[in-house]
C-alpha positions in Angstrom: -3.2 -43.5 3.0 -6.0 -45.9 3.8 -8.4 -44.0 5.6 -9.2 -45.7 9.5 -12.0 -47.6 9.6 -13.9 -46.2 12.4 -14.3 -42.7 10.6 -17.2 -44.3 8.8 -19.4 -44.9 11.6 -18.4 -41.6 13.0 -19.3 -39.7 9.5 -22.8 -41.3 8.8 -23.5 -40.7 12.7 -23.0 -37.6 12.8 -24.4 -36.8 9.1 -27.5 -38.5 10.8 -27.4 -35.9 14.1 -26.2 -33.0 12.7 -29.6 -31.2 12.8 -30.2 -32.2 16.4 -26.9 -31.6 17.5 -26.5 -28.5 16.4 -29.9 -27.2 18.2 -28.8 -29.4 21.3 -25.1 -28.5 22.0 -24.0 -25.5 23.8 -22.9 -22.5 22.3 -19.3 -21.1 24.0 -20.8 -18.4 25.7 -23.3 -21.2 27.7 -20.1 -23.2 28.8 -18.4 -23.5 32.4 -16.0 -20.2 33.8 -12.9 -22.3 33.1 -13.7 -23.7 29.7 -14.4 -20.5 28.6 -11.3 -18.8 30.1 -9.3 -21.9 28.5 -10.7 -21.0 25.1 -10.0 -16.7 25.8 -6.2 -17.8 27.2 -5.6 -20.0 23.7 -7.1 -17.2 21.8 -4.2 -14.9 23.4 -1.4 -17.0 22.9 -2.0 -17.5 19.1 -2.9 -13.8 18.8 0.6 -12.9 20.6 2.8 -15.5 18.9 1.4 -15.1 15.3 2.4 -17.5 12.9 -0.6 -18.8 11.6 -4.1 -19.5 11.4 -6.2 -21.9 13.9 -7.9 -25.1 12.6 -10.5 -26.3 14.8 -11.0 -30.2 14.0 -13.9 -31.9 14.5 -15.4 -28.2 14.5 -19.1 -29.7 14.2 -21.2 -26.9 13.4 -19.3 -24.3 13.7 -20.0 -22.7 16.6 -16.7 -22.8 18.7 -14.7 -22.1 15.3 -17.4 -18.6 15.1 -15.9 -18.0 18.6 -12.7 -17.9 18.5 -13.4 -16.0 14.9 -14.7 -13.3 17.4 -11.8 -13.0 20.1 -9.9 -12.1 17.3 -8.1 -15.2 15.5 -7.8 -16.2 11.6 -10.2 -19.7 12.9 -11.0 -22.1 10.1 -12.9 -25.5 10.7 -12.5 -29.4 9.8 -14.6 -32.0 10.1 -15.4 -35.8 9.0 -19.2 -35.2 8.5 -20.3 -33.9 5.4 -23.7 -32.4 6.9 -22.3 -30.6 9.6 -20.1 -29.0 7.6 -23.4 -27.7 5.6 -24.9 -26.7 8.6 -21.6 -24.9 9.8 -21.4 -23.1 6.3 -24.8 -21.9 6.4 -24.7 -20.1 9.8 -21.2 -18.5 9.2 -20.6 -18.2 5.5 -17.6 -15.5 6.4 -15.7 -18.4 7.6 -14.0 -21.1 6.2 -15.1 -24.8 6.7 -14.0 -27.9 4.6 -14.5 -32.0 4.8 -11.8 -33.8 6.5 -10.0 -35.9 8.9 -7.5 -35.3 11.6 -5.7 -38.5 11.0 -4.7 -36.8 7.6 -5.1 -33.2 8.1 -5.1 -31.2 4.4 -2.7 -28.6 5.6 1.2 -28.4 4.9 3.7 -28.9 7.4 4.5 -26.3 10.0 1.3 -23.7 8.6 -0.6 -23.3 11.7 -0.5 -21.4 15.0 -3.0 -23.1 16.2 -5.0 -26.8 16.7 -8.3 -26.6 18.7 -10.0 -29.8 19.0 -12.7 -29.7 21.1 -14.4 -32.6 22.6 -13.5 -34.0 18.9 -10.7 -36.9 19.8 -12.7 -39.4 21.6 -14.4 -41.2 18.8 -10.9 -42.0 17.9 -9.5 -45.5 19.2 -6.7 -45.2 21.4 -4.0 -46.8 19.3 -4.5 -44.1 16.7 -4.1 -41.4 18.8 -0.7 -41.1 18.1 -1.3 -40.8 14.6 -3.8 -38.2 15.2 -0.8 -36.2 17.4 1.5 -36.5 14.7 -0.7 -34.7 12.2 -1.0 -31.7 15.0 2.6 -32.2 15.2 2.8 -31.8 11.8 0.8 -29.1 10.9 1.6 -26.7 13.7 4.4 -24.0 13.2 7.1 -24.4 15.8 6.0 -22.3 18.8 2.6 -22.6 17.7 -0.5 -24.1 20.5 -2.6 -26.7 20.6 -5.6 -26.9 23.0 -7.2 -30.5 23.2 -10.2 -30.7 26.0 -12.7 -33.7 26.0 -14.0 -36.8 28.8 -11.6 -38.8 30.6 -12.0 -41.9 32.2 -10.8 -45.3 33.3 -10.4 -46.5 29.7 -14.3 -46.8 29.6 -15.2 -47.7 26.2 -18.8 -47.1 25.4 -21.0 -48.2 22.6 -24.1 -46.4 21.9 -26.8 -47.2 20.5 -28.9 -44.0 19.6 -27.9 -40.0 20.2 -29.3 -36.7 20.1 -32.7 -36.6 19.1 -33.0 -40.6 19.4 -30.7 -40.9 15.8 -29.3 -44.4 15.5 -25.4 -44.0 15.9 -22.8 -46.5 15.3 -19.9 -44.3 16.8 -17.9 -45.7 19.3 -16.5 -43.2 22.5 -13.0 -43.9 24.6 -12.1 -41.9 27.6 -8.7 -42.2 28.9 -6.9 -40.9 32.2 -5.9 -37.3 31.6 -2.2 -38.6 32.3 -2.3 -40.6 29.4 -3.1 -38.5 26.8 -0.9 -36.0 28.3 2.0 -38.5 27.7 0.6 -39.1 24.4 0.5 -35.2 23.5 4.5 -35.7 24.6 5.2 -38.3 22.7 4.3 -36.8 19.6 6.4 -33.5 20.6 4.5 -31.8 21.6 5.3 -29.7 25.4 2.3 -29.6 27.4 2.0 -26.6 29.6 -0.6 -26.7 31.3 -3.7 -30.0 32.4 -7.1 -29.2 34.1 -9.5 -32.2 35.1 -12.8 -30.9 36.5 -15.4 -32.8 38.0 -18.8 -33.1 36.6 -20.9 -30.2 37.8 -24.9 -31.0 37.8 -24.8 -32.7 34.1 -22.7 -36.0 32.9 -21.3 -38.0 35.4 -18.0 -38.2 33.7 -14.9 -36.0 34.1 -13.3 -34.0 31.6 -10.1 -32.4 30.8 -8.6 -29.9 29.0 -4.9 -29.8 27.5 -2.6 -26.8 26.4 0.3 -27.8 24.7 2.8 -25.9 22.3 5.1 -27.1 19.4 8.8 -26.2 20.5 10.7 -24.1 18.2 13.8 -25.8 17.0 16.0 -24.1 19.6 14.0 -25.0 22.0 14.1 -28.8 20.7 17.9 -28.6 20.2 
């Protein structure tokens, strides 16, 4: 398969931020009451339906992958950027962490109980967002979870220039209504259960949601 053109620009950026990021973004434990409950309540449901491992895509450096790690789930992490991945390695070298890209996921069909991607869909443009659903599709064992959390928006499409630490970027970021990518997350086959859109609270103006969707078994999809 061709690989998408935009996963270029979203490698060399973040190969460019990674050190910057990785010093600048918060660690789980910083985040909001709900995000972290949201990422405790996943945890639970792969632990209790058990059959497979998690992949986090678009793990960055690791740090959410190392969390879940500690609430007790077999966690590995994927992402497009060569240097985060280092950097990801480095701090947890009992964990596993490989180059790749959620619009061809690595991993056979039906291996994993769990998808997290975390604030790592919205570089993607919104017409290959189904493709990226079908991979989690894919890869995820029937009855096994997904949870997808990131911005939402009006469609805004936003092009910037420079990013954490002042690093020229040549990204691009899309932020769709919440219902949207909830009907996208059906359309793939995926059942959501459950949506929360929170309001910005003291830092980015910008909502953001988060997603918890499951893979139906095949008697449930009969």
């Amino acid at each position: 398969m061709t690989e998408p053109a935009y996963l270029a620009a979203v490698r060399d950026s973040y190969d460019a931020v990674a050190a910057d990021y990785t010093a600048l973004v918060k660690n789980p434990s910083e985040l909001d009451p709900a995000s972290r409950a949201l990422l405790a309540a996943f945890a639970e449901l792969v632990r209790t339906s058990g059959p497979g491992p998690v992949a986090d895509v678009g793990c960055g450096p690791g740090k959410v992958t190392a969390h879940l790690a500690g609430l007790g789930v077999s966690a590995f992490g994927v992402d497009v950027s060569p240097k985060m991945v280092e950097l990801a390695r480095n701090a947890y070298p009992d964990l596993r962490f490989s180059v790749g890209t959620m619009t061809a996921l690595e991993i056979d069909d039906d291996a994993l109980g769990g998808i997290l991607a975390h604030y790592s869909t919205h570089h993607t443009p919104p017409e290959l967002l189904p493709l990226v659903f079908a991979e989690f599709h894919r890869t995820l064992a029937p009855g096994g979870h997904l949870l997808l959390a990131g911005h939402v928006g009006a469609r805004e499409h936003r092009r910037p220039s420079r990013a954490y630490g002042d690093h020229p970027v040549s990204y691009e970021s899309y932020r769709l209504p919440a219902d949207e990518l909830a009907e996208l997350l059906n359309q793939a086959g995926l059942t959501v259960t459950s949506q929360l859109v929170q309001a910005p609270d003291g830092g980015p103006k910008w909502k953001f949601a988060s997603f918890m969707a499951r893979k139906p078994t095949a008697e449930e999809a009969a």
